[in-house]
C-alpha positions as CSV (number, residue, x, y, z in Angstrom):
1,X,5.4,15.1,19.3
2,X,4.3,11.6,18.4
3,X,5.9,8.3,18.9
4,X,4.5,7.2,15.0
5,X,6.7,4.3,13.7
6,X,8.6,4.6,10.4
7,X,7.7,2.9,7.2
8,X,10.8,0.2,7.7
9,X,9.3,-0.5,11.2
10,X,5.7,-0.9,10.4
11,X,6.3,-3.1,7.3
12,X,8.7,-5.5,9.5
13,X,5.4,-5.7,12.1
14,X,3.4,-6.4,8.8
15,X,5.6,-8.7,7.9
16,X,5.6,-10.5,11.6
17,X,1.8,-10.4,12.2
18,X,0.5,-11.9,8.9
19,X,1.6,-15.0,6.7
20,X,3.8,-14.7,3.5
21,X,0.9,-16.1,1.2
22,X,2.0,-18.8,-0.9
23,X,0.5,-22.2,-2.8
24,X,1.9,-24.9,-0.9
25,X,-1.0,-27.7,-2.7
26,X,-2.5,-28.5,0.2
27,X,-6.2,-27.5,1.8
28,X,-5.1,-26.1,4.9
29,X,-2.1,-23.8,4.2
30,X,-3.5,-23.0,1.1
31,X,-6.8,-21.6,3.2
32,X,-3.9,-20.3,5.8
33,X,-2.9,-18.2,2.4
34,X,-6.1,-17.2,0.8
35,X,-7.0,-15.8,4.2
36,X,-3.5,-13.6,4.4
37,X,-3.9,-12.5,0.6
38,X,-7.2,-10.9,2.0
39,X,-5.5,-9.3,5.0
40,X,-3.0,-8.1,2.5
41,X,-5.6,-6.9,-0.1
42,X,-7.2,-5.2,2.5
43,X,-4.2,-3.1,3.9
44,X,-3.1,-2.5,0.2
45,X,-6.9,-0.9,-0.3
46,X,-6.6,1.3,3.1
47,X,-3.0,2.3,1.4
48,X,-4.7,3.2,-1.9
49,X,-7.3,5.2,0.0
50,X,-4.5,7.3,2.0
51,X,-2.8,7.7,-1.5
52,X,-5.9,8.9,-2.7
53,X,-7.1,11.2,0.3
54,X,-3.2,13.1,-0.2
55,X,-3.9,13.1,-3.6
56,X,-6.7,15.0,-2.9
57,X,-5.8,17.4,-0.3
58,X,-3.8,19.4,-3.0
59,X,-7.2,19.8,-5.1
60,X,-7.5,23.5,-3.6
61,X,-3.8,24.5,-4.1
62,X,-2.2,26.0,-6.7
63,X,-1.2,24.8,-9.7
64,X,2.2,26.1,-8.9
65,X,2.5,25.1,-5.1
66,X,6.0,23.1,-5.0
67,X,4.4,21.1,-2.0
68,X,1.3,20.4,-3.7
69,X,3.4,19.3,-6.9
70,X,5.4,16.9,-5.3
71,X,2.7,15.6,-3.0
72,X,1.2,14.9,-6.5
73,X,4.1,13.7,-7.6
74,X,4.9,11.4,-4.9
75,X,1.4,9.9,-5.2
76,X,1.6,9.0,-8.8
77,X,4.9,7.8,-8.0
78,X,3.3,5.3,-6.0
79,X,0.2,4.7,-7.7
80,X,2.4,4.0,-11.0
81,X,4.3,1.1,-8.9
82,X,1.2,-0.5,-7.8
83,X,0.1,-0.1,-11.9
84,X,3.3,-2.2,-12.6
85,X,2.6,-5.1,-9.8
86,X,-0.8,-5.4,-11.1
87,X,-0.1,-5.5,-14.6
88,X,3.3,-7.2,-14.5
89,X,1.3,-10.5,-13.2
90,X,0.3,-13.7,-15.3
């Protein structure tokens, strides 16, 4: 068995390690937030990517696999709430 951490855990070390981005209208904490909106673009890629990869995995299964369905599921699930951030913007 392996000590993974949780979803709850791992956002709240996110959460601690980089800045919350956000304009403040000045040169160095705005450059303090362009840099975090990169780390955070980055980690939301690498989170696309493992989306995509269990996405993926069910290409060989059934149609009818229940596990494959909701792995599906759960992906598109996910992929539609990224969808919404994106679009739901300016």
């Amino acid at each position: 068995m392996t000590n993974k951490l949780n979803s709850k855990q791992i956002s709240s070390l996110l959460e601690a390690l980089i800045d919350t981005p956000h304009w403040h209208g000045e040169t160095n904490a705005d450059n303090e937030s362009l840099e975090a909106i990169e780390t955070w673009g980055d980690i939301a890629y690498v989170a696309l990517q493992k989306l995509t990869d269990a996405f993926d995995s069910t290409s060989n299964a059934p149609k009818t696999n229940g596990s494959a369905i909701e792995i599906r599921d759960a992906v598109r699930e996910n992929a539609e709430v990224f969808k919404e951030y994106i679009q739901g913007g300016d």
